[in-house]
C-alpha positions, 0 to 999 in steps of 0.5 A: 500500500505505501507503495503506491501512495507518491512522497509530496517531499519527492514531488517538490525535488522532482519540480525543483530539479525540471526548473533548473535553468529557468529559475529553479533553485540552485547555490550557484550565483546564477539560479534560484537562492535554495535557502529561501525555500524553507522560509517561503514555503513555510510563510505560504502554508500557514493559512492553507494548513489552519483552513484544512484543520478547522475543516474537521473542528467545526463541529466539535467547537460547536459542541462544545460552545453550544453553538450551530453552523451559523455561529461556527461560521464565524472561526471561517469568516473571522480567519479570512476578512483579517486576511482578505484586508491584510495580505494586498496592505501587507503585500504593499508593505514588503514592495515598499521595505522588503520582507524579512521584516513584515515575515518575522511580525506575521508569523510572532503573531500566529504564535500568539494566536495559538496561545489565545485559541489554546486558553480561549474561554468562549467562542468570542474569544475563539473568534478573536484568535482566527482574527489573530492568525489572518493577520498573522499569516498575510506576510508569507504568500506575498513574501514568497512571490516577491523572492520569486520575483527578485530571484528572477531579476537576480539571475537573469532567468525569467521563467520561475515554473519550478518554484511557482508549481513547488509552492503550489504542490507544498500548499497541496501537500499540507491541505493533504495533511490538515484534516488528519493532522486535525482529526488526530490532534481533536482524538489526542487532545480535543480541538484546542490542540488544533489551535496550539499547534501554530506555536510549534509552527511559529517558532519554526517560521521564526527560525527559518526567517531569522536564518535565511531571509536576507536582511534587505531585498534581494535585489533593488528595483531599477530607478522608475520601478522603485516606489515612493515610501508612504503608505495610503491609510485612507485607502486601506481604511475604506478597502477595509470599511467595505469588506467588514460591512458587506461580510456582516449583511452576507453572514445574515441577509435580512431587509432589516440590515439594508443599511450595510450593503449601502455602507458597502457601496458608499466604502467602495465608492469612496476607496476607488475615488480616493485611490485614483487620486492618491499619490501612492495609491494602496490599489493602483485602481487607475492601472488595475482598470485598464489590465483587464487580464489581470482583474478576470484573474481575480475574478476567476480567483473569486468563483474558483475558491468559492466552490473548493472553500464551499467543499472544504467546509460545508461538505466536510461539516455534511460528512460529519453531521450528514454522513455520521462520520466522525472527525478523524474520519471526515479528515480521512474522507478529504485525503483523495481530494487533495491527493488527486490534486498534489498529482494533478499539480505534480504532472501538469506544472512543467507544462506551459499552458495556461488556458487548456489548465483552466478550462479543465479545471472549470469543467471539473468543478461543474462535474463534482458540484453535480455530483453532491447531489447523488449523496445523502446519509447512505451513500457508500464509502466508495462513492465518497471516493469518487465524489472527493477524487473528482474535486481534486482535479480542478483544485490541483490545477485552478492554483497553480493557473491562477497563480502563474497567472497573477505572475506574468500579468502584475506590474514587477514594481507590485508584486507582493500587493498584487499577489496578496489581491490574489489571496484577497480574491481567494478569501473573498471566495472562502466568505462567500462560501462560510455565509452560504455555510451559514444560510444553507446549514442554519441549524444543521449540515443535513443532506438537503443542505448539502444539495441546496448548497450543490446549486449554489456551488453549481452556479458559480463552477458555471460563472468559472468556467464562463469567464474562462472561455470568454477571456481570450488573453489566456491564449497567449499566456503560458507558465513560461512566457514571464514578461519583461521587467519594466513591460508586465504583460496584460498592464496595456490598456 
């Protein structure tokens, strides 16, 4: 049997070693820094591997609590609103002063929200600790697309698919390990354990940012790339403004709450004139408008995460309350799905292509959403199987398009803020599918939940795969045509 089970730690050597020569890592003054790797990949798993643990927490904290999924949804919402505004503000923050700094804060304070989740005495608290860590794990992801980027101009070597495809097959391996690792810890020593384990990563994170991370960035940008020092403050109050008042009427919709989607829209409105007139804008609205290729790749990016956080949550709180597994085994149901997926992204990240990527993977998000509704509380093991080996597909191969996307489109001189606007659109999509949670599982995960909550991933597997198939700058896009430093492709009007 552990035979044919493939070594994710072999799987990132294999794709570090068919970069070389294209940005892969090597100790040669000419490729990629390997010691940036550890603190890279690192930095970018805390969110994914909190996000795949608290899958299988749900339903214990709520007992716990006495709380239902609509409260519950909240550990969810609370994790991905702190990171949704803080990893574009951070991102901008690592463009302007590099990221050993901004690396080694972030990842102090998910140690600290391991400690606040490990002695917290009610929900609120448990809350306000989910809150702690989103902020905390901002810094890694952008941290990492900026040594990529730096490397890149370093070396000489435009093309980092290597690096790229092993940070996704890392985020993948961890998303594998999370609902075990999380169904383990809950049988071992209840669901505070789930949070405490950030300590042990804290401390890693820390050592690995103290040792490896160069003290400045790696490479200075050239003259008319470099950005002014400052940072826009009312531009992220507004940014912030918007995305607080829309979560709250999305976590609970009712006429009598009409006031804050207009509060929402006053905030956007407010941000986009703001940022048009700001000397050094948070969000460059001006250049974001006319890269249109750029702002379909979030949008995409949107649609894509709110159907795989949807099954990573509500399908994994149905196989619990729905199915009658218990935590370690709804972990050990998720495993085919992002197994499927370190496999989908292993074979296909070498390859060029960008668009057939996308399509496939947003056919297979439509397919799977299908499929939900062929359970219900009797569906047999192997059914589950299939259902989990089939959303695997399109999760191992929409991340690493997108985020090969989001490399070649961005301009050079904002790459950590556009990388981190990835990750805002990526968490945007995990609170969209947290408050479908919320409405379609109001008092229970049940089988008619599950198959309401089908349709809502249905629709938007659809919108995915219309965007797709409408866009045709992907034609010309592959994991291997990066752009000139001082030309990003896709920021022409």
């Amino acid at each position: 049997m552990r035979s044919t089970l493939p070594n994710p730690s072999d799987a990132v050597r294999t794709l570090l070693r068919s970069g070389r020569g294209a940005g892969a890592p090597d100790d040669r003054s000419g490729s990629f820094d390997r010691r940036l790797l550890g603190p890279m990949i690192l930095g970018s798993v805390l969110n994914p591997v909190n996000s795949s643990i608290l899958a299988v927490s749900l339903v214990p904290i709520g007992a716990a609590f006495g709380a239902p999924p609509s409260q519950t949804a909240w550990l969810v919402s609370g994790l991905y609103l702190a990171t949704a505004i803080g990893q574009p503000v951070v991102g901008r923050l690592i463009d302007l002063y590099g990221p050993r700094r901004l690396y080694l804060a972030g990842t102090a304070l998910v140690g600290v929200a391991g400690l606040v989740g490990l002695l917290a005495p009610s929900l609120g608290v448990l809350v306000l600790a989910r809150v702690l860590l989103g902020f905390g794990t901002c810094a890694g992801y952008p941290a990492a697309m900026f040594l990529i980027r730096s490397e890149a101009r370093r070396t000489g070597h435009s093309s980092p698919a290597g690096i790229l495809t092993a940070l996704a097959v890392a985020n993948q391996t961890v998303a594998v390990l999370g609902p075990v690792l999380g169904g383990l810890l809950i049988g071992l020593g209840g669901w505070r354990t789930t949070l405490a384990v950030n300590i042990p990563l804290a401390v890693a994170g820390l050592t690995l940012g103290l040792w490896r991370l160069p003290k400045s960035p790696v490479t200075e940008p050239r003259a008319e790339q470099r950005p002014a020092a400052g940072i826009d403050l009312p531009g992220i109050v507004t940014f912030a403004a918007m995305l607080v008042t829309l979560l709250l009427f999305l976590m609970n919709p009712r006429a009598d709450r009409w006031y804050l989607p207009v509060l929402a829209v006053v905030a956007a409105t407010a941000f986009v004139l703001g940022e048009r007139r700001a000397a050094e804008p948070f969000v460059d609205v001006r250049v974001l408008a006319g890269n249109l290729p750029l702002l379909m790749t979030y949008a995409r990016t949107l649609l894509a995460y709110v159907v795989a956080y949807s099954t990573l949550y509500g399908y994994t709180q149905w196989l619990q309350e729905g199915r009658g597994l218990s935590a370690s085994q709804a972990g050990l149901a998720q495993f085919p799905i992002f197994l499927t997926a370190i496999l989908v992204s292993s074979t296909t990240g070498p390859r060029k292509e960008i668009r057939g990527k996308l399509l496939v993977g947003a056919v297979g998000q439509v397919v799977a959403s299908a499929l939900l509704f062929l359970l219900d509380g009797g569906s047999a093991v192997w059914l589950l199987v299939v259902v989990a080996c089939v959303f695997g597909i399109p999760q191992g191969l929409n991340s690493l398009a997108l985020q090969n996307s989001v490399y070649h489109q961005a301009d050079p001189a904002r790459i950590g803020s556009s990388a981190g606007l990835l990750r805002t659109f990526t968490y945007l999509g995990a609170m969209a599918a947290s408050c479908a949670n919320g409405v379609l599982f109001s008092h229970r995960a049940d089988t008619p939940g599950l198959h309401r909550l089908a349709w809502f991933m249905l629709a938007a597997a659809a919108g995915f795969l219309a965007l797709t198939l409408a866009d045709r700058s992907l034609s010309s896009l592959t994991s291997s045509s990066a752009p000139d430093s001082s030309s990003p492709k896709g920021n022409r009007p």
